[in-house]
DOKOL-940352 format. One record per residue: residue number from 1; residue in one letter; x, y, z of N, C-alpha, C, CB in turn. Coordinates in Angstrom, 2 decimals, always signed. Glycine has a CB too. Layout:
DOKOL-940352
[site NUM; "A"; [X; Y; Z]; [X; Y; Z]; [X; Y; Z]; [X; Y; Z]];
...
***
This chain:
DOKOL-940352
[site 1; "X"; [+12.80; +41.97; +78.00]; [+12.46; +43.34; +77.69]; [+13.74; +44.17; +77.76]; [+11.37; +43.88; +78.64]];
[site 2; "X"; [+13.82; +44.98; +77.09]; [+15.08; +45.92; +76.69]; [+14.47; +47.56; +77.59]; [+15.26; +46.10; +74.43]];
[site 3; "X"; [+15.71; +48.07; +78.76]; [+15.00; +49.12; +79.17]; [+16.30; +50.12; +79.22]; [+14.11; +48.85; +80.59]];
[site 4; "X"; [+15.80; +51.12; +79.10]; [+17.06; +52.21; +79.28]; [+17.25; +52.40; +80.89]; [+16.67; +53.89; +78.49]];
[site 5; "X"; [+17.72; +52.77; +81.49]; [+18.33; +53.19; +82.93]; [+18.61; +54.46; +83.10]; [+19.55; +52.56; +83.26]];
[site 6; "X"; [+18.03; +54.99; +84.09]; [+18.46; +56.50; +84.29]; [+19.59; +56.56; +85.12]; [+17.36; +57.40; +84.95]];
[site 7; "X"; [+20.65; +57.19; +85.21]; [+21.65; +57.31; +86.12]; [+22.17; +58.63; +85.85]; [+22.65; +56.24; +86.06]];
[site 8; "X"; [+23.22; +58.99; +86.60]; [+23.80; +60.19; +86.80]; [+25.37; +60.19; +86.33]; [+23.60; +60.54; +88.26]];
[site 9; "X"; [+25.50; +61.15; +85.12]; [+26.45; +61.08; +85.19]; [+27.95; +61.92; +85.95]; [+26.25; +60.94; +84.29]];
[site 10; "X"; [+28.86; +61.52; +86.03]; [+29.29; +61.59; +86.84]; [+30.95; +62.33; +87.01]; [+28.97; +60.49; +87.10]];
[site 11; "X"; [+31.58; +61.17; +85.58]; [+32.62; +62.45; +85.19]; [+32.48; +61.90; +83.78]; [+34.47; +62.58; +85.95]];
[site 12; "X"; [+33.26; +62.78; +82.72]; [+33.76; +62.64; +81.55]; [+34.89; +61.97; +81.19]; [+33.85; +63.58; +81.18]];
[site 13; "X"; [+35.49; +60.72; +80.64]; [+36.23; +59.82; +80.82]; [+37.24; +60.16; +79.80]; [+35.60; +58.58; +80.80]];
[site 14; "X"; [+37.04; +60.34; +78.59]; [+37.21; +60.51; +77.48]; [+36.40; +61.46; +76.51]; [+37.21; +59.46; +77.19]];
[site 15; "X"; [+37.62; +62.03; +75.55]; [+36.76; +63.24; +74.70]; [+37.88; +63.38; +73.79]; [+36.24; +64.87; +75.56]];
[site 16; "X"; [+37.26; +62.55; +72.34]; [+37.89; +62.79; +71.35]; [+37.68; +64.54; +70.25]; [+37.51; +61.46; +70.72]];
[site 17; "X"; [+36.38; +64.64; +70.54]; [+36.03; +66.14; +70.18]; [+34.45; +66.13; +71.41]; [+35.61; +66.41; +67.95]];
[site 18; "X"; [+34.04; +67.08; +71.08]; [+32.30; +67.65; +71.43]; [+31.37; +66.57; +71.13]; [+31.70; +69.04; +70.39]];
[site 19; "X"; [+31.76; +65.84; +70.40]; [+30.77; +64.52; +70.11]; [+30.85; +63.07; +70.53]; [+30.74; +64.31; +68.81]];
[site 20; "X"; [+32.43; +62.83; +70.51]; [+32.72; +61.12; +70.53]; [+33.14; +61.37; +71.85]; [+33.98; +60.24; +69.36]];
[site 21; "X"; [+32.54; +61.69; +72.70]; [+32.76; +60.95; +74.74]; [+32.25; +60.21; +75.23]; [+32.49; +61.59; +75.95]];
[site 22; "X"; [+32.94; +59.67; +76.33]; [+32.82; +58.60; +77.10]; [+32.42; +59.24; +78.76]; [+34.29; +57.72; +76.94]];
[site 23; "X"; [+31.70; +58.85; +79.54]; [+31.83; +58.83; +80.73]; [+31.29; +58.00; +81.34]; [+31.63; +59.69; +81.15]];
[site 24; "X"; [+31.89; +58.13; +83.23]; [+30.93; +57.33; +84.12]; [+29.98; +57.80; +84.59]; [+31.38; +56.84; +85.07]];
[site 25; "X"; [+28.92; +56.64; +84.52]; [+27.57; +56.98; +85.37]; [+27.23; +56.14; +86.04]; [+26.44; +57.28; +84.76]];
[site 26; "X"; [+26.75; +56.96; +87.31]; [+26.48; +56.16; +88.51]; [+24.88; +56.06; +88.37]; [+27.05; +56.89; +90.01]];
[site 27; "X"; [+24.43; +54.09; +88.73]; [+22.96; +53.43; +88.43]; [+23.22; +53.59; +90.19]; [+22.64; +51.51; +87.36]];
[site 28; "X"; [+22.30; +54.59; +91.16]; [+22.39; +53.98; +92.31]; [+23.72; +53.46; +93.03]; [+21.63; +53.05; +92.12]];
[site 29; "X"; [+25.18; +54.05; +93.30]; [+25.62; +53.41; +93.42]; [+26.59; +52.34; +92.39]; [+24.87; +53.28; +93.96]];
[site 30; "X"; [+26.17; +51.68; +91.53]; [+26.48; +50.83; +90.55]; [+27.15; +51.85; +89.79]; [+25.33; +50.05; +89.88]];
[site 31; "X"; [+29.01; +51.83; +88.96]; [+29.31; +53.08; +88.19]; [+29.59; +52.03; +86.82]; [+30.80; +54.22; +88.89]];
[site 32; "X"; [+29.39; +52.27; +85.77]; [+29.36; +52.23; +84.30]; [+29.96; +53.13; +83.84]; [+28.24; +52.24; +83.72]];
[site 33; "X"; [+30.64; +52.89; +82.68]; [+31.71; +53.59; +81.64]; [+30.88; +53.21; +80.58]; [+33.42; +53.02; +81.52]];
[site 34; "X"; [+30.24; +54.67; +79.47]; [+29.37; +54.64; +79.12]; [+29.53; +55.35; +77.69]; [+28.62; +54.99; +80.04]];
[site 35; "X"; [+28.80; +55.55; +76.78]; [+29.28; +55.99; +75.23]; [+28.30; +57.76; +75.51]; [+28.42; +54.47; +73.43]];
[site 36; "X"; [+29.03; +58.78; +75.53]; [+27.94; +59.94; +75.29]; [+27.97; +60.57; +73.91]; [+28.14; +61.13; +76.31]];
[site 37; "X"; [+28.25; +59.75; +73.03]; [+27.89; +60.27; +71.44]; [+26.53; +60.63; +71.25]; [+28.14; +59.14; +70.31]];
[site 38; "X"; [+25.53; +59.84; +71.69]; [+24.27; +60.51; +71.42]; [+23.56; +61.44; +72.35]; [+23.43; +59.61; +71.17]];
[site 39; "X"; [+24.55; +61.67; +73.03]; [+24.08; +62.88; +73.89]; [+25.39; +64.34; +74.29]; [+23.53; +62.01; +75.48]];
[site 40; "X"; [+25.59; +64.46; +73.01]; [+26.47; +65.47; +73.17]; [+26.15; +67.09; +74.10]; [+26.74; +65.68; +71.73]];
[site 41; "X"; [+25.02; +67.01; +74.60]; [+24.73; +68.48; +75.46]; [+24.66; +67.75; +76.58]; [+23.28; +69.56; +75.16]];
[site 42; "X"; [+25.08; +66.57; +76.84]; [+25.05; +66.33; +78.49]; [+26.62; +66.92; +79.34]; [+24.87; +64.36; +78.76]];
[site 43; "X"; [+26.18; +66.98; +80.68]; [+27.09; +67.62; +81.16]; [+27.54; +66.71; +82.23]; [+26.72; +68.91; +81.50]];
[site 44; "X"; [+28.51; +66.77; +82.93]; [+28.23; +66.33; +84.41]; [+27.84; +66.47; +85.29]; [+28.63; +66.20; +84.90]];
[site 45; "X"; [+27.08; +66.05; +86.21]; [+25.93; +66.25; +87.01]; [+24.29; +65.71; +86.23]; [+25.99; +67.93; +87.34]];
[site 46; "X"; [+24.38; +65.61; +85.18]; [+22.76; +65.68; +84.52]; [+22.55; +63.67; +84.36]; [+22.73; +66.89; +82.33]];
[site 47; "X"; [+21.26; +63.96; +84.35]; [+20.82; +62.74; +84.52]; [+20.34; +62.23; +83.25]; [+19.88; +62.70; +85.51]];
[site 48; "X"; [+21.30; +60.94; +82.66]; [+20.58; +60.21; +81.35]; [+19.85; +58.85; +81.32]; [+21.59; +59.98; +80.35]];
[site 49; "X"; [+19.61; +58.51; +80.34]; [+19.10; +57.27; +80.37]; [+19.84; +56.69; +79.37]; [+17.68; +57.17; +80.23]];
[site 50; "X"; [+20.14; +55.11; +79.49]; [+21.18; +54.22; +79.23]; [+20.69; +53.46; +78.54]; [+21.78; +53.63; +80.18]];
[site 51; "X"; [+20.92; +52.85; +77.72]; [+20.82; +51.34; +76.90]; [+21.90; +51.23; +76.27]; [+19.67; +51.10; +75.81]];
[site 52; "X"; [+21.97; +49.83; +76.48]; [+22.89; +49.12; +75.76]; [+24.45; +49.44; +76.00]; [+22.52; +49.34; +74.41]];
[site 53; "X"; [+24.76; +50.40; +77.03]; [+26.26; +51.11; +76.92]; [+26.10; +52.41; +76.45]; [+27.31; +50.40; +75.91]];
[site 54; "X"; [+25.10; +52.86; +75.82]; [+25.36; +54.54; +75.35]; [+24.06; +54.89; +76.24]; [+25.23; +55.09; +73.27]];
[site 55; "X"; [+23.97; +56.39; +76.16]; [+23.47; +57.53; +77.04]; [+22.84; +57.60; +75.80]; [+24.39; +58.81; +77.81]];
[site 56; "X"; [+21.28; +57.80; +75.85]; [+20.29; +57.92; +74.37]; [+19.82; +59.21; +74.98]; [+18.83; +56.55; +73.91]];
[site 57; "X"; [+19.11; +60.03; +75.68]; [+19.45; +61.12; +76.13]; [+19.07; +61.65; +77.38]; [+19.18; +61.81; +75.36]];
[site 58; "X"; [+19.21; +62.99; +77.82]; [+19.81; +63.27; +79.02]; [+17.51; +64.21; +79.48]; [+21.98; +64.69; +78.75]];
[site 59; "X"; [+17.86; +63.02; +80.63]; [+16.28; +63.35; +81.48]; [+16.07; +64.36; +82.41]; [+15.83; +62.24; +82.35]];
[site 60; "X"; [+15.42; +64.56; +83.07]; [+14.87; +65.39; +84.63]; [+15.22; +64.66; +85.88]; [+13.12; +65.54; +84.78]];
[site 61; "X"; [+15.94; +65.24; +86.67]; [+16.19; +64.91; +87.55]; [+15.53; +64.06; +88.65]; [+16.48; +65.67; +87.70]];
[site 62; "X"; [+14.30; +64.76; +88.67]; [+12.98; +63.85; +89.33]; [+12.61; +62.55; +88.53]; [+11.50; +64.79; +89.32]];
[site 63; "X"; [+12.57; +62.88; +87.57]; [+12.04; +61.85; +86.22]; [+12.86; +60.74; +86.96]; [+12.61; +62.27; +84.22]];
[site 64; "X"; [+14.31; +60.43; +86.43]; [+15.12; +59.87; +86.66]; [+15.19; +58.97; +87.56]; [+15.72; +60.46; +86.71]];
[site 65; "X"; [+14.69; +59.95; +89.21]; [+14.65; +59.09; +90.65]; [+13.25; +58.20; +90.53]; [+14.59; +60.26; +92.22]];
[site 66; "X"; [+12.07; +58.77; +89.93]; [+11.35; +58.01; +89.94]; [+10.98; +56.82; +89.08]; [+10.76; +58.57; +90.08]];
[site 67; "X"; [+12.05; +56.71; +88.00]; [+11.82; +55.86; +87.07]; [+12.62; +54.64; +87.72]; [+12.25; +56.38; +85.64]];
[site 68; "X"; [+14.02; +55.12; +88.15]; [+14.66; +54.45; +88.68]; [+14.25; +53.47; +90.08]; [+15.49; +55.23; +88.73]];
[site 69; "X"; [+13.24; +54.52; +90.92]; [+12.73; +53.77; +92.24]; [+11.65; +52.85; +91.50]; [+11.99; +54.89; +93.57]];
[site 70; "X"; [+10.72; +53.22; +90.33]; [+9.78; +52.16; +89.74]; [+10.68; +50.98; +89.06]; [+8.74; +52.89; +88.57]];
[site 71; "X"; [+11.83; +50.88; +89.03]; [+12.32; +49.72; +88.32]; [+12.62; +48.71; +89.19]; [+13.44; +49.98; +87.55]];
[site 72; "X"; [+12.78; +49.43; +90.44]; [+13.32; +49.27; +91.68]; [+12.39; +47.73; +91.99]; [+13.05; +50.79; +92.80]];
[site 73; "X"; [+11.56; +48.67; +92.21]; [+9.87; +48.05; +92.63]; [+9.91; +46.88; +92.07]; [+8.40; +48.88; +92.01]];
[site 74; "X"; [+9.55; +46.76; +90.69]; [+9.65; +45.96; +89.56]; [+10.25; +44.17; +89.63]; [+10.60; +46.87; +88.70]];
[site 75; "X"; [+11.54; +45.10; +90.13]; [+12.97; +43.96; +90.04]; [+12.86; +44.64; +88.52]; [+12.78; +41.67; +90.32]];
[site 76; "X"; [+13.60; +44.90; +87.92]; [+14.02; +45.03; +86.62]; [+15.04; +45.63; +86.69]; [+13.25; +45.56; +85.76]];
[site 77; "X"; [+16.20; +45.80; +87.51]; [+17.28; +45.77; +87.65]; [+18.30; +44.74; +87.31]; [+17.26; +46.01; +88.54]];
[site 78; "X"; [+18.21; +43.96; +86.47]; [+19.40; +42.23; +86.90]; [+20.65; +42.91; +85.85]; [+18.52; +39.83; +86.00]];
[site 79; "X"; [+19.95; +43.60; +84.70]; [+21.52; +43.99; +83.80]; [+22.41; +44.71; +84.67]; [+21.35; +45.09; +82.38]];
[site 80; "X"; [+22.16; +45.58; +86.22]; [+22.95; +46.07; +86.63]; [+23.88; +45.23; +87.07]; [+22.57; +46.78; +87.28]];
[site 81; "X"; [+22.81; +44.31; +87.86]; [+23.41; +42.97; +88.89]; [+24.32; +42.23; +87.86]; [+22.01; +41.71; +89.58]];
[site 82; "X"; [+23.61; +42.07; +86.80]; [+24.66; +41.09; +85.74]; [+25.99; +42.04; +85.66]; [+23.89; +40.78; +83.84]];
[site 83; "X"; [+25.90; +43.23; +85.07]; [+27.34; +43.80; +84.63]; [+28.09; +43.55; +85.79]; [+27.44; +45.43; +84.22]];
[site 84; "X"; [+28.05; +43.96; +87.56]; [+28.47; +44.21; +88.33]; [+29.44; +43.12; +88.62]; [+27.65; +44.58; +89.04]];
[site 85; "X"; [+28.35; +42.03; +88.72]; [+29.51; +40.54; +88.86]; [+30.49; +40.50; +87.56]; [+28.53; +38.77; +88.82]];
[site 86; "X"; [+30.14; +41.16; +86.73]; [+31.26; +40.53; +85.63]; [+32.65; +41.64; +85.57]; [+30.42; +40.43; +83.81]];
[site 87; "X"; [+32.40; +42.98; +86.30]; [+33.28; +43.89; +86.24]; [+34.88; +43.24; +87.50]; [+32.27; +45.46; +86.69]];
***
């Protein structure tokens, strides 16, 4: 199953204009370098959801913790666990 991830982002890494940025976001802890092209009104501090490497767009703060603690639950965490060992 393919799931997006809510995390926080955290700083802005890169910024070729208002559209083509990059930043990190922190999964819990876990930090990712991430594509924010499709979410050009995110800021730092705001909370998105992830697939695949890009930020598809930017959630509720609550939303976020609780989607994140239900994945928790789940086990449907391993893409974190996978990236982590490979970083």
């Amino acid at each position: 199953m393919c799931l997006s991830i809510p995390g926080k982002l955290i700083e802005i890494t890169a910024e070729l204009d208002e559209t083509f940025r990059t930043g990190k976001v922190s999964f819990d802890g876990v930090v990712k370098e991430v594509s924010l092209t499709l979410v050009p009104e995110a800021n730092v501090g705001d909370y998105v959801l992830v697939h695949v490497g890009a930020a598809i767009s930017v959630i509720d703060e609550e939303e976020a913790k609780k989607t994140f603690e239900l994945l928790k639950q789940l086990d449907e965490l391993h893409e974190l666990d996978d990236l982590e060992s490979s970083d």
